[in-house]
N, C-alpha and C positions, 0 to 999 in steps of 0.2 A: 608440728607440721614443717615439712621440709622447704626450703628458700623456693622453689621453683613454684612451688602449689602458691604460695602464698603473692610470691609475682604476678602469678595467674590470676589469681582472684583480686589484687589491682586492677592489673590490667581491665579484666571485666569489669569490675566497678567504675574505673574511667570510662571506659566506651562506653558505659550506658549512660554516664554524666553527660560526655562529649556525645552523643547520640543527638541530645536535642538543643546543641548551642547549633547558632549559624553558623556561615560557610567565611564570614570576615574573624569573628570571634575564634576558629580553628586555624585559621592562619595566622591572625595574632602569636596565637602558643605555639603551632610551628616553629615557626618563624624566628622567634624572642630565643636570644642566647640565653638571657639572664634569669633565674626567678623561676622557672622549672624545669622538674627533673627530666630527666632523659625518658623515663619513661611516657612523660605526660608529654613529651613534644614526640613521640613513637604512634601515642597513641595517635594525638590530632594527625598525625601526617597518614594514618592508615587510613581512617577514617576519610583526608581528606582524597587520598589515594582511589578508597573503593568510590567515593562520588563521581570521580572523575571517570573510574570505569563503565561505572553503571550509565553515565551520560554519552560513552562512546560506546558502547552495545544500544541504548536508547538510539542515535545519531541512526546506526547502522541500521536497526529495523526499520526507519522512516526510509530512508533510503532504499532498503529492500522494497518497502511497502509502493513508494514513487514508482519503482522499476516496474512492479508487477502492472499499477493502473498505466503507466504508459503500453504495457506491452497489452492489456485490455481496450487501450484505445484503439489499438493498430488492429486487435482481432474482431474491436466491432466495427472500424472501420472498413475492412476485408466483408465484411458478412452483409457490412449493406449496401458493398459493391455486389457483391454475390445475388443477392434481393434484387436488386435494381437491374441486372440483368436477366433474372428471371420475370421480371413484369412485364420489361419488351417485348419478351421473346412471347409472353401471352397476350399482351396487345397487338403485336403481329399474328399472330396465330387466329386470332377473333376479326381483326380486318383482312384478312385473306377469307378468313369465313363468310363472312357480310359480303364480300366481293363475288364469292361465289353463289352465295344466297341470291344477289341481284342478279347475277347474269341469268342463274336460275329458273327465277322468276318471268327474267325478257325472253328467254326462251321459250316458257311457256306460255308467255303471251303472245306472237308471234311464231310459234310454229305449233302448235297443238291448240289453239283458241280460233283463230282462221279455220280450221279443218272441221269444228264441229259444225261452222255455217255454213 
């Protein structure tokens, strides 16, 4: 087996070691000049690498995620202005009615109720 295969399959065998230590215990081995190999402080540092990435892609989706319900608030806000001046304009619409319903009515009483007596 050639040097390089056999690096590889360290390597993955560390990563799956280092896979389930914490995130203080990987910076320890980072970290530490002494007492491990180069590879093993490669590995904790990718390791601690990809956490740190995957936490600033996580950051960004909340953030995405905020953006959108703010911009959901402004378009329900917008819609129940929109509502609100459609009910006016039917509550004026029904008191203009009513208005004319009355006069209507006086009308009829008063010029077509006289006339039958």
């Amino acid at each position: 087996m050639s040097r390089s295969k056999q690096a590889l399959q360290k390597y993955d065998r560390l990563l799956e070691e280092y896979n389930q230590m914490s995130g203080d215990e990987l910076s320890k081995i980072a970290n530490s000049e002494g007492g491990h190999t180069e590879l093993e402080v490669k590995v904790a540092s990718d390791i601690l690498q990809s956490d740190m990435e995957k936490n600033n892609k996580n950051s960004k989706q909340v953030q995405q995620v905020r953006e959108n319900q703010k911009e959901s608030k402004e378009d329900l806000l917008i819609n129940i202005g929109k509502d609100i001046h459609s009910i006016k304009n039917m509550m004026v619409f029904f008191v203009v009615l009513t208005i004319l319903g009355l006069l209507a009515r006086v009308y009829w009483l008063f010029a077509i109720i006289p006339e039958l007596f």
